[in-house]
N, C-alpha and C positions, 0 to 999 in steps of 0.2 A: 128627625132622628134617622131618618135615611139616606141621607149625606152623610153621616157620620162613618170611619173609617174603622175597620176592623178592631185594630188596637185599642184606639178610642174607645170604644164599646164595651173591650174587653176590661180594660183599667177604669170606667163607669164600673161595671159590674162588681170588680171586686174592692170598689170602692163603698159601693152600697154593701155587700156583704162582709165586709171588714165593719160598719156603721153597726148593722145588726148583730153581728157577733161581741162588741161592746155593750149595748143596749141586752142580751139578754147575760154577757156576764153578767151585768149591774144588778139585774136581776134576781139572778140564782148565783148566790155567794156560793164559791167554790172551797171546800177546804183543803189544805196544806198535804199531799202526794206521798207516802209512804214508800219508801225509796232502798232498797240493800247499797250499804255504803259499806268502806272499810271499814269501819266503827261499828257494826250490826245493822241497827237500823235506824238509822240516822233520816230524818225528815229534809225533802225536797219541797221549796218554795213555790207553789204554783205561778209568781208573778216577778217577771225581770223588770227591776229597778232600773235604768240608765237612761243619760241625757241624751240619748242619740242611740239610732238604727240605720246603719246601711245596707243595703239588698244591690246584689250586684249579681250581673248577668255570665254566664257560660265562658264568658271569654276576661271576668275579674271587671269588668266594665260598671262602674254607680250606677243604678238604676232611678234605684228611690229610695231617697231619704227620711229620715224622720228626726225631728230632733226637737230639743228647749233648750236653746232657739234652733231654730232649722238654719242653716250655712248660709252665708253668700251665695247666691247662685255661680258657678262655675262660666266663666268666659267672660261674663256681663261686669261685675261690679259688685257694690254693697247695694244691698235690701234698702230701701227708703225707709221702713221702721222695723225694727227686729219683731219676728213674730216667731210661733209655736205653730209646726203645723205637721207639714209632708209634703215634699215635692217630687215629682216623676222627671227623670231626664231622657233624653233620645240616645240612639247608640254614639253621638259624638260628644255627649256628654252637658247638650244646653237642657234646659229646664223646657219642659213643655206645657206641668199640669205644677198647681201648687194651691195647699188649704195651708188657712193658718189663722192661726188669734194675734192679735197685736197689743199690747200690754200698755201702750201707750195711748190707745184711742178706744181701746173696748171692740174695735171691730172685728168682725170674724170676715172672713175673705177666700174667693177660691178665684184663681185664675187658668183660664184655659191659652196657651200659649201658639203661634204659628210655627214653623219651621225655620231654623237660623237663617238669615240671608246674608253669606257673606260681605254681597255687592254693600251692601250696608249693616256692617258689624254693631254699630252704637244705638240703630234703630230697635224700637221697643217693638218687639215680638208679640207680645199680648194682644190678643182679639178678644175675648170676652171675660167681663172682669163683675163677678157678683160678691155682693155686699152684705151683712147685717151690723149696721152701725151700731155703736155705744149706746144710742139715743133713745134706740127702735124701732129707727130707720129702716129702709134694702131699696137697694137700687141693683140694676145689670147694665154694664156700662159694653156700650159696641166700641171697638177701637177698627180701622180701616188701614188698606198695606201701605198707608202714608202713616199712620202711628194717629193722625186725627181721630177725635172722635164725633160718628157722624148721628148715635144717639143714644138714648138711655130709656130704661125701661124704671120705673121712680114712684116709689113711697114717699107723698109728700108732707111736709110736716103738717096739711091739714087731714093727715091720714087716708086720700084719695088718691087713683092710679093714675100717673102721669105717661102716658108712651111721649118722647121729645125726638124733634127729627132736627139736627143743625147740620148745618150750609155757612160754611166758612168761604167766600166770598174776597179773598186778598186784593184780586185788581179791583175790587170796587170800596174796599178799605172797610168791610161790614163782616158781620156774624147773623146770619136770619136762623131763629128757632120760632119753630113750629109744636106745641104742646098741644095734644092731644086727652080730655078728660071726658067724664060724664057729663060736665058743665061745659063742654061745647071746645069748640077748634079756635086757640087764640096764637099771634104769629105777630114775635117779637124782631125788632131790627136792633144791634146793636154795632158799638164801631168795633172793627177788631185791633185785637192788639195784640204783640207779639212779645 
Protein backbone atom coordinates (compact mmCIF):
# COMPACT_ATOMS: atom_id res chain seq x y z
CA UNK A 1 0.00 0.00 0.00
CA UNK A 2 2.91 2.17 0.14
CA UNK A 3 3.87 2.34 -3.33
CA UNK A 4 0.67 3.18 -4.09
CA UNK A 5 0.37 6.97 -5.69
CA UNK A 6 -1.44 9.78 -4.30
CA UNK A 7 -4.38 9.54 -6.66
CA UNK A 8 -4.63 5.97 -6.54
CA UNK A 9 -5.25 6.14 -2.92
CA UNK A 10 -7.40 8.88 -3.22
CA UNK A 11 -9.98 6.99 -6.02
CA UNK A 12 -9.46 3.62 -3.52
CA UNK A 13 -10.92 5.74 -1.01
CA UNK A 14 -13.82 7.07 -2.62
CA UNK A 15 -14.27 4.13 -3.99
CA UNK A 16 -14.87 2.28 -0.79
CA UNK A 17 -16.92 5.19 0.45
CA UNK A 18 -19.10 5.43 -2.56
CA UNK A 19 -19.55 1.13 -1.68
CA UNK A 20 -20.64 2.17 1.83
CA UNK A 21 -22.84 4.95 1.04
CA UNK A 22 -24.87 2.10 -1.16
CA UNK A 23 -24.85 -0.51 1.42
CA UNK A 24 -26.31 1.79 4.08
CA UNK A 25 -28.82 3.44 1.57
CA UNK A 26 -30.03 -0.30 0.96
CA UNK A 27 -30.32 -0.10 4.45
CA UNK A 28 -32.29 2.70 5.55
CA UNK A 29 -34.89 3.30 2.75
CA UNK A 30 -35.05 6.90 2.22
CA UNK A 31 -38.43 8.51 1.44
CA UNK A 32 -39.38 10.77 -1.59
CA UNK A 33 -37.89 14.96 -0.63
CA UNK A 34 -40.60 17.37 -0.40
CA UNK A 35 -39.66 20.02 -2.75
CA UNK A 36 -41.53 23.91 -3.62
CA UNK A 37 -42.10 23.57 -7.37
CA UNK A 38 -44.22 25.72 -9.51
CA UNK A 39 -47.15 23.75 -8.98
CA UNK A 40 -46.99 24.28 -4.85
CA UNK A 41 -45.65 21.38 -3.60
CA UNK A 42 -44.99 19.12 -6.00
CA UNK A 43 -42.72 15.94 -4.84
CA UNK A 44 -38.83 15.57 -5.64
CA UNK A 45 -37.47 11.89 -6.46
CA UNK A 46 -34.73 10.97 -4.17
CA UNK A 47 -33.16 8.56 -6.83
CA UNK A 48 -31.93 9.40 -10.57
CA UNK A 49 -32.91 6.85 -13.08
CA UNK A 50 -30.25 6.80 -16.02
CA UNK A 51 -28.21 4.47 -18.27
CA UNK A 52 -25.16 6.41 -17.75
CA UNK A 53 -23.02 9.08 -15.44
CA UNK A 54 -20.29 11.24 -16.69
CA UNK A 55 -18.10 13.19 -14.04
CA UNK A 56 -15.86 15.39 -15.83
CA UNK A 57 -12.90 17.46 -14.56
CA UNK A 58 -12.38 21.54 -14.26
CA UNK A 59 -11.30 21.78 -17.78
CA UNK A 60 -14.80 19.64 -19.38
CA UNK A 61 -12.29 16.60 -19.51
CA UNK A 62 -14.36 12.54 -18.87
CA UNK A 63 -13.09 11.58 -15.75
CA UNK A 64 -15.21 8.66 -14.72
CA UNK A 65 -17.81 7.12 -16.08
CA UNK A 66 -20.61 4.92 -15.19
CA UNK A 67 -23.00 3.45 -17.23
CA UNK A 68 -25.46 -0.01 -18.34
CA UNK A 69 -23.08 -0.82 -20.10
CA UNK A 70 -20.19 1.25 -19.40
CA UNK A 71 -18.51 2.75 -23.11
CA UNK A 72 -15.78 1.43 -25.10
CA UNK A 73 -13.05 2.57 -23.57
CA UNK A 74 -11.75 5.77 -25.33
CA UNK A 75 -8.39 5.37 -27.64
CA UNK A 76 -8.22 1.53 -27.22
CA UNK A 77 -11.16 -0.33 -28.80
CA UNK A 78 -14.27 -2.42 -28.04
CA UNK A 79 -14.57 -4.13 -24.36
CA UNK A 80 -14.14 -8.03 -25.06
CA UNK A 81 -17.62 -8.40 -23.29
CA UNK A 82 -19.91 -5.62 -22.42
CA UNK A 83 -20.14 -5.07 -18.83
CA UNK A 84 -22.01 -2.72 -16.10
CA UNK A 85 -19.64 -1.05 -13.99
CA UNK A 86 -17.45 2.34 -13.77
CA UNK A 87 -14.47 3.28 -15.25
CA UNK A 88 -11.75 6.14 -14.22
CA UNK A 89 -9.82 7.78 -17.01
CA UNK A 90 -6.44 9.97 -16.89
CA UNK A 91 -6.35 13.58 -17.96
CA UNK A 92 -5.62 12.23 -21.59
CA UNK A 93 -8.52 10.48 -21.45
CA UNK A 94 -7.36 6.46 -21.48
CA UNK A 95 -9.00 4.23 -18.90
CA UNK A 96 -6.91 3.60 -15.84
CA UNK A 97 -9.35 1.94 -13.22
CA UNK A 98 -12.48 -0.09 -14.30
CA UNK A 99 -15.38 -2.32 -12.14
CA UNK A 100 -17.90 -4.03 -13.75
CA UNK A 101 -20.48 -7.07 -14.15
CA UNK A 102 -20.52 -8.95 -17.24
CA UNK A 103 -23.87 -10.37 -18.28
CA UNK A 104 -22.47 -12.80 -20.41
CA UNK A 105 -20.28 -14.85 -17.99
CA UNK A 106 -21.61 -13.77 -14.52
CA UNK A 107 -18.23 -12.21 -13.64
CA UNK A 108 -17.71 -9.25 -11.72
CA UNK A 109 -14.31 -7.78 -12.43
CA UNK A 110 -12.08 -4.54 -11.50
CA UNK A 111 -9.00 -3.78 -13.38
CA UNK A 112 -6.21 -1.60 -12.29
CA UNK A 113 -4.59 -0.15 -15.48
CA UNK A 114 -0.64 1.34 -16.18
CA UNK A 115 -0.09 4.66 -17.92
CA UNK A 116 -0.79 4.76 -22.00
CA UNK A 117 2.54 4.06 -23.65
CA UNK A 118 2.40 5.60 -26.78
CA UNK A 119 5.70 3.86 -28.04
CA UNK A 120 3.28 1.00 -28.00
CA UNK A 121 -0.41 2.23 -28.58
CA UNK A 122 -2.18 -1.62 -29.08
CA UNK A 123 -0.31 -2.80 -26.02
CA UNK A 124 -2.68 -3.77 -23.15
CA UNK A 125 -2.22 -1.49 -20.31
CA UNK A 126 -3.64 -3.50 -17.53
CA UNK A 127 -1.49 -4.81 -14.58
CA UNK A 128 -3.75 -6.09 -12.13
CA UNK A 129 -6.80 -7.75 -13.09
CA UNK A 130 -9.28 -9.28 -9.99
CA UNK A 131 -11.99 -11.62 -10.64
CA UNK A 132 -15.24 -13.17 -8.92
CA UNK A 133 -16.45 -15.70 -11.58
CA UNK A 134 -20.01 -16.93 -12.46
CA UNK A 135 -18.89 -20.17 -10.87
CA UNK A 136 -17.56 -18.82 -7.32
CA UNK A 137 -14.58 -18.69 -8.45
CA UNK A 138 -11.59 -15.32 -7.81
CA UNK A 139 -8.64 -15.14 -9.02
CA UNK A 140 -5.97 -11.80 -9.25
CA UNK A 141 -4.28 -11.92 -12.33
CA UNK A 142 -0.51 -9.96 -12.51
CA UNK A 143 -0.06 -8.67 -16.15
CA UNK A 144 3.91 -7.51 -16.83
CA UNK A 145 5.14 -4.13 -19.14
CA UNK A 146 5.32 -6.88 -21.97
CA UNK A 147 1.38 -7.41 -21.39
CA UNK A 148 2.59 -11.25 -20.19
CA UNK A 149 1.34 -12.58 -17.62
CA UNK A 150 3.88 -13.71 -15.22
CA UNK A 151 1.20 -15.02 -12.32
CA UNK A 152 -1.95 -15.32 -10.64
CA UNK A 153 -3.14 -15.35 -7.27
CA UNK A 154 -6.24 -18.39 -7.66
CA UNK A 155 -9.31 -20.06 -6.13
CA UNK A 156 -9.11 -23.39 -7.26
CA UNK A 157 -11.99 -25.26 -8.31
CA UNK A 158 -10.93 -27.63 -5.33
CA UNK A 159 -11.74 -24.56 -3.24
CA UNK A 160 -7.82 -24.24 -2.13
CA UNK A 161 -5.29 -20.98 -2.64
CA UNK A 162 -3.30 -21.45 -5.49
CA UNK A 163 -0.17 -18.44 -5.72
CA UNK A 164 1.16 -19.60 -9.64
CA UNK A 165 4.47 -17.99 -10.81
CA UNK A 166 5.00 -18.69 -15.04
CA UNK A 167 8.11 -18.23 -16.95
CA UNK A 168 7.35 -17.96 -20.55
CA UNK A 169 10.58 -19.31 -21.81
CA UNK A 170 10.24 -18.62 -26.22
CA UNK A 171 13.89 -19.57 -27.16
CA UNK A 172 13.42 -22.63 -25.37
CA UNK A 173 9.88 -23.15 -27.02
CA UNK A 174 8.32 -23.86 -23.13
CA UNK A 175 5.95 -22.27 -20.42
CA UNK A 176 7.24 -23.42 -16.77
CA UNK A 177 4.55 -22.79 -14.03
CA UNK A 178 5.26 -23.18 -10.65
CA UNK A 179 2.03 -23.53 -8.16
CA UNK A 180 2.25 -22.88 -4.94
CA UNK A 181 -0.48 -24.61 -2.31
CA UNK A 182 -0.82 -25.96 1.19
CA UNK A 183 -0.24 -29.33 -0.45
CA UNK A 184 3.29 -28.52 -1.22
CA UNK A 185 5.31 -26.72 -4.45
CA UNK A 186 4.54 -28.55 -7.82
CA UNK A 187 6.35 -27.08 -11.18
CA UNK A 188 4.69 -27.84 -14.51
CA UNK A 189 6.63 -27.66 -18.12
CA UNK A 190 4.54 -27.04 -20.90
CA UNK A 191 5.26 -26.28 -24.85
CA UNK A 192 4.52 -22.73 -25.55
CA UNK A 193 2.46 -21.58 -28.01
CA UNK A 194 1.67 -18.46 -29.63
Amino acid sequence: MRNLDRTTKILLGLLVVGVWCLLIQSVFQVSPAEASGPNGGEQTPQVIRARGLVIVDEQNRERIIMGAPVPDPPHIGKRINPAHGMIILDHNGYERFGVGIMDNNGQMAMGFDAPHDPANPKKNAERLHFIADGKGGAMIRFLNRQTGVPGWIRLGDDDKLYFEFIDVQKDKNKVVKRQLSMDGDKTVEQPFKQ
